[in-house]
C-alpha positions, 0 to 999 in steps of 0.5 A: 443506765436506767432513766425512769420519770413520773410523767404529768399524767401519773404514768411512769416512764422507762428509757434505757440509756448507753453511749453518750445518752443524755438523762434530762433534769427539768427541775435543774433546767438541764441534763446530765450525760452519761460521760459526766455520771461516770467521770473518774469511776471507770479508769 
């Protein structure tokens, strides 16, 4: 999965993520894994 983020200082940010990379949510105060994006999709 690709992760892309606006940092504060207008650049964008890219982070390609496998495994059981986690894609943090500032705005939620936490981060999602990948397992939990794709819970139930594959299986």
């Amino acid at each position: 999965m690709r992760h892309i983020a606006k940092q504060a200082d207008g650049r964008w940010l890219q982070e390609d993520l496998t495994g059981d990379g986690d894609i943090p949510l500032p705005c939620l105060g936490g981060a999602l894994s990948l397992p939990q994006i794709y819970r139930g999709v594959f299986g």
